[in-house]
Backbone as JSON Lines, residues from 0, in Angstrom:
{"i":0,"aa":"X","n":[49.72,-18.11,36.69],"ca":[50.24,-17.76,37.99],"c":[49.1,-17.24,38.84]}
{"i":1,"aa":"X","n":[48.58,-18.23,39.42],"ca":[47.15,-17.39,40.64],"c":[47.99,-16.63,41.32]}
{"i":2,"aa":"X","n":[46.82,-15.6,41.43],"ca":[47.23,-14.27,42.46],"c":[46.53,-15.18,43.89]}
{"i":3,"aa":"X","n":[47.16,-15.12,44.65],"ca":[46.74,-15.35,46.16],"c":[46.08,-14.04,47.17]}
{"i":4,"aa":"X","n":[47.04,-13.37,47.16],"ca":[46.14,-12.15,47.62],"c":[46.74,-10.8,47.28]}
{"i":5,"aa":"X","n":[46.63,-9.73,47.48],"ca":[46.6,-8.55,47.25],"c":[46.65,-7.68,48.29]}
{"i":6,"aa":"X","n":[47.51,-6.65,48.6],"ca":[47.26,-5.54,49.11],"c":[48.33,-4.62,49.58]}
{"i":7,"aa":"X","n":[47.76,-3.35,49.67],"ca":[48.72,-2.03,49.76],"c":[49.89,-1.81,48.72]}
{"i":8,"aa":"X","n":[49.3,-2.49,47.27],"ca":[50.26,-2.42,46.81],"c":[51.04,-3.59,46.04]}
{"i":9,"aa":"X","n":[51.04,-4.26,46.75],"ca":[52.1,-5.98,46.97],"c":[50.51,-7.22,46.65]}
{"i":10,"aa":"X","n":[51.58,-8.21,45.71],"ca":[51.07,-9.1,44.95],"c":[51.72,-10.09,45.49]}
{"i":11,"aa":"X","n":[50.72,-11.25,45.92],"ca":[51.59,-12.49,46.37],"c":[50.87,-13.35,45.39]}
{"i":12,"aa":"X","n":[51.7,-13.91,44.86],"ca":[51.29,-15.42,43.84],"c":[52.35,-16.43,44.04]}
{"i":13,"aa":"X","n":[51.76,-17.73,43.39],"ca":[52.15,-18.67,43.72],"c":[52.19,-19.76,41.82]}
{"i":14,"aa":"X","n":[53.28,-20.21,40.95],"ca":[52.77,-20.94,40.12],"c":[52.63,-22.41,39.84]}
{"i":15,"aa":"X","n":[52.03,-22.91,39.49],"ca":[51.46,-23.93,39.3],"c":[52.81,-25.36,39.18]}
{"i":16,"aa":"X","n":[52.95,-26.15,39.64],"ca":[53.89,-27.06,39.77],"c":[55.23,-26.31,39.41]}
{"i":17,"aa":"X","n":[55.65,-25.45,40.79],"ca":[56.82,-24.79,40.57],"c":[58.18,-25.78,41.85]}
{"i":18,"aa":"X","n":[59.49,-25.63,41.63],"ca":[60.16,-26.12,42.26],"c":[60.3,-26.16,43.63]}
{"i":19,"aa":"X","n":[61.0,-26.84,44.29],"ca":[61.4,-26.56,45.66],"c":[62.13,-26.02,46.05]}
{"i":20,"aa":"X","n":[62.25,-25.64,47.21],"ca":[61.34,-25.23,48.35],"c":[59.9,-24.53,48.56]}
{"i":21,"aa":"X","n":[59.41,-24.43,49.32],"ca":[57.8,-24.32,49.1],"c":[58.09,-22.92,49.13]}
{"i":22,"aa":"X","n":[57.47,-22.05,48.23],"ca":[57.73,-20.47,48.36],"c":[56.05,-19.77,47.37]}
{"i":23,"aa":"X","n":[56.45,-18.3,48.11],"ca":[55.49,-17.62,47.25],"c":[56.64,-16.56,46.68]}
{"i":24,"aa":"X","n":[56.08,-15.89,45.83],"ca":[56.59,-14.61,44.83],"c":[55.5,-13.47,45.5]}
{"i":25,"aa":"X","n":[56.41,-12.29,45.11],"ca":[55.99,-11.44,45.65],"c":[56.32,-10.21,44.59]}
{"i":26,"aa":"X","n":[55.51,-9.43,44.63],"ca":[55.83,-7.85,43.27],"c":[54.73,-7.2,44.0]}
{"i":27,"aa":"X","n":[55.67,-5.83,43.61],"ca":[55.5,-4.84,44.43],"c":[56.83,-3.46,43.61]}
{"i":28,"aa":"X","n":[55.54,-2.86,42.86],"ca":[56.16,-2.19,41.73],"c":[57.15,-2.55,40.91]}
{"i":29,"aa":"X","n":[58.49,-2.13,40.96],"ca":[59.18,-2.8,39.68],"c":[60.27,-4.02,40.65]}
{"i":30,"aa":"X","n":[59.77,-4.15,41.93],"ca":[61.05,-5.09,42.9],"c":[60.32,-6.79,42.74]}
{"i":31,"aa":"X","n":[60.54,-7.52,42.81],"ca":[60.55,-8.83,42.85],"c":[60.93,-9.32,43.62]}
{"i":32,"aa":"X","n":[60.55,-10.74,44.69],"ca":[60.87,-11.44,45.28],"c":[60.62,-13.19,45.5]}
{"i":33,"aa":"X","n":[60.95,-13.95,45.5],"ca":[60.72,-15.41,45.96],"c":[60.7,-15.36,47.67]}
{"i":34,"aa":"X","n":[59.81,-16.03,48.39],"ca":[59.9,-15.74,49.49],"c":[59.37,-17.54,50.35]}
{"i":35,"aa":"X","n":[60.52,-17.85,51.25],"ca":[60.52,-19.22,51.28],"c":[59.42,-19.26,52.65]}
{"i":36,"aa":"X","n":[58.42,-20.32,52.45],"ca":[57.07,-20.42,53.14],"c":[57.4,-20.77,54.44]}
{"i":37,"aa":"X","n":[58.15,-21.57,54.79],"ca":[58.99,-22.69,56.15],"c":[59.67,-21.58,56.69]}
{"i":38,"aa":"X","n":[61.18,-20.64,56.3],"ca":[61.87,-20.12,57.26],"c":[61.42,-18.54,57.2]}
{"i":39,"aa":"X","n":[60.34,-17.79,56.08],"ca":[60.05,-16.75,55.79],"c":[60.76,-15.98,55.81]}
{"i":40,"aa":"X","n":[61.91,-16.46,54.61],"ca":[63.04,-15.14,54.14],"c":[63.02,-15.6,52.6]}
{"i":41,"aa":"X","n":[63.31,-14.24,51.98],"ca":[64.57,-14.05,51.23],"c":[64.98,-15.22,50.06]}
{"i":42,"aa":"X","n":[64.07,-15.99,49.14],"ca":[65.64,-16.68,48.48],"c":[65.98,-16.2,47.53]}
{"i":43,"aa":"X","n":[65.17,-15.51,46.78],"ca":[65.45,-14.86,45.62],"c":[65.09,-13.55,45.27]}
{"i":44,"aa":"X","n":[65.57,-12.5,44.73],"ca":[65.27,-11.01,44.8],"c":[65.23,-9.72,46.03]}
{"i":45,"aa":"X","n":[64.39,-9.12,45.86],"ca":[64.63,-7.77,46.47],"c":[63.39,-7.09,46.51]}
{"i":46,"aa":"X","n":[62.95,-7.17,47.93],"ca":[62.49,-5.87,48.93],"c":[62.51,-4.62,49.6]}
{"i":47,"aa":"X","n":[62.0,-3.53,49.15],"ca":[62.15,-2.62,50.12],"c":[61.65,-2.97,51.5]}
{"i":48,"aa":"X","n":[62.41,-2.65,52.8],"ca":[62.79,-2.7,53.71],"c":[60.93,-3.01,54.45]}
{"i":49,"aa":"X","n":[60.55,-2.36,54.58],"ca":[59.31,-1.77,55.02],"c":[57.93,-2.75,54.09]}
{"i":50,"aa":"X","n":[58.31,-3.03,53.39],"ca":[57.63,-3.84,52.2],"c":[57.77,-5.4,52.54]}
{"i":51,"aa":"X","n":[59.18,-5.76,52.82],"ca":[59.81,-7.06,53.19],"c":[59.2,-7.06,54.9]}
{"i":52,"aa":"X","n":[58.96,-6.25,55.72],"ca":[58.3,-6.59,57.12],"c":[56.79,-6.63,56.74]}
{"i":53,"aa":"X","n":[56.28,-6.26,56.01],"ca":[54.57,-6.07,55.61],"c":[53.99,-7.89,54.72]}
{"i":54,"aa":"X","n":[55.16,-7.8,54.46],"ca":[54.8,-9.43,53.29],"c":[54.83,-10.29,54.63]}
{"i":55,"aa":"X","n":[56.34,-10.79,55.3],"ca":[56.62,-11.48,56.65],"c":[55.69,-11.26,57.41]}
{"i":56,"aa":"X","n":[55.07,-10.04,57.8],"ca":[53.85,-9.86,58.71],"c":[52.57,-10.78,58.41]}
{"i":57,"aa":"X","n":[52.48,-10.53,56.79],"ca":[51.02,-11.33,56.33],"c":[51.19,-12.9,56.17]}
{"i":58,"aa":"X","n":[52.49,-13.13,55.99],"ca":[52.81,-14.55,56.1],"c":[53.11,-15.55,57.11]}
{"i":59,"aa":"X","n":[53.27,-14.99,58.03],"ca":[53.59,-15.5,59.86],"c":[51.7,-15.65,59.94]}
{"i":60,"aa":"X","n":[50.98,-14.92,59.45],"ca":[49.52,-14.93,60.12],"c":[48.95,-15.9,58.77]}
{"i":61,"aa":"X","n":[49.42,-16.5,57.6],"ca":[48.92,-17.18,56.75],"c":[49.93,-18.5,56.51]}
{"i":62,"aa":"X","n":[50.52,-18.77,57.23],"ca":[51.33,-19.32,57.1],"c":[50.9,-20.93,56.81]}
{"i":63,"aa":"X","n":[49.83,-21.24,57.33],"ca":[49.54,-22.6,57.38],"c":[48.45,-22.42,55.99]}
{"i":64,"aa":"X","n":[47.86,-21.56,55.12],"ca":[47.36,-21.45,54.51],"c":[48.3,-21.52,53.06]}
{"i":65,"aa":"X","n":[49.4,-20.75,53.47],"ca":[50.72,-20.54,52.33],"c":[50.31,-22.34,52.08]}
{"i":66,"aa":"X","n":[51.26,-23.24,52.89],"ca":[51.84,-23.97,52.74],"c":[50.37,-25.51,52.46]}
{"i":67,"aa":"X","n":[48.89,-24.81,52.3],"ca":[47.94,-25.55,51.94],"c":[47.66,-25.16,50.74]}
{"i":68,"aa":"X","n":[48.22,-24.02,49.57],"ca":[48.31,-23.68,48.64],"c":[48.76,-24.04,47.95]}
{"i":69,"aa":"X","n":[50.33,-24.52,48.31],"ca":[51.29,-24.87,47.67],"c":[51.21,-26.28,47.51]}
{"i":70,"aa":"X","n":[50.58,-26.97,48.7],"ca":[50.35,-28.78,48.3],"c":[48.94,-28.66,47.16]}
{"i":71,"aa":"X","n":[48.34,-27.99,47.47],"ca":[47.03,-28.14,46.38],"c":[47.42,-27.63,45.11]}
{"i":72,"aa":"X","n":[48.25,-26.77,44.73],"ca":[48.66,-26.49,43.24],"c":[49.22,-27.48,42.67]}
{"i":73,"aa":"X","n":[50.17,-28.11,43.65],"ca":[51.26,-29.18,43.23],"c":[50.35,-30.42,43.07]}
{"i":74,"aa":"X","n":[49.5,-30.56,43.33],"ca":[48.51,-31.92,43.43],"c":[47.0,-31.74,42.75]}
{"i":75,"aa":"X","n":[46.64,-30.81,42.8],"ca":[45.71,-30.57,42.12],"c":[45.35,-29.62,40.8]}
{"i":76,"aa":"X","n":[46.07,-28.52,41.52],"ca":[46.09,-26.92,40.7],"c":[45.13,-26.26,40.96]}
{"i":77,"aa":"X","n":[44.58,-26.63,42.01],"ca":[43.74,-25.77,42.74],"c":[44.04,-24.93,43.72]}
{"i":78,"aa":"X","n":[43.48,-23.7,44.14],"ca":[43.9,-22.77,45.34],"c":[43.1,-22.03,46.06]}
{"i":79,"aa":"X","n":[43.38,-21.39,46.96],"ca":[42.3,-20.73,47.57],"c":[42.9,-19.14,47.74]}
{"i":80,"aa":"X","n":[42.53,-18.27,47.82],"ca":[42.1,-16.71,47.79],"c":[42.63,-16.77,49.67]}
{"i":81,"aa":"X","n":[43.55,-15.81,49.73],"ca":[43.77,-15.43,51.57],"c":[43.88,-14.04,51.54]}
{"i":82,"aa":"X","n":[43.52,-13.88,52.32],"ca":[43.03,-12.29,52.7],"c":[44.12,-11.43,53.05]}
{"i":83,"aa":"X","n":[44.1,-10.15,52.6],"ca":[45.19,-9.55,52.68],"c":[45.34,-9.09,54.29]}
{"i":84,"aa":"X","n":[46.26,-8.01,54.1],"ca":[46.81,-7.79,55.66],"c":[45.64,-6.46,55.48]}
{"i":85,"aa":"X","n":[45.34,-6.44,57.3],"ca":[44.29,-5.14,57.14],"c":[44.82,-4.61,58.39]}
């Protein structure tokens, strides 16, 4: 499972020929989330409030990067490193 990026806390990864819809995962102490790349919500698990606007924040600004991650894992298994939120 590559880690994509890191910060304040919160882990975004992505695994290797995983299903559809295009999504990243997200952890962030003991909460879990699936988080869909296209409408940036919610499909699976649970965010604290404040945590769930900080991920959406870093993903509206990576968004075209998310979704160049997710074709290169699925096709290659390769990825690239995106920078956290600062």
């Amino acid at each position: 499972m590559p880690e994509l990026s890191r910060f304040l806390g919160i882990v975004i990864y992505m695994y290797f020929n995983d299903h559809n819809p295009a999504h990243f995962h997200v952890k962030y102490n003991d909460y879990r989330a699936i988080i869909d790349i296209e409408k940036l919500a919610i499909l699976n698990g649970h965010l604290p409030a404040r945590v769930l606007g900080l991920v959406i924040e870093w993903a509206e600004l990576h968004q075209d990067e998310l979704k160049k991650n997710w074709n290169d894992l699925i096709t290659t298994g390769e990825y690239s490193k995106i920078a956290p939120l600062v």
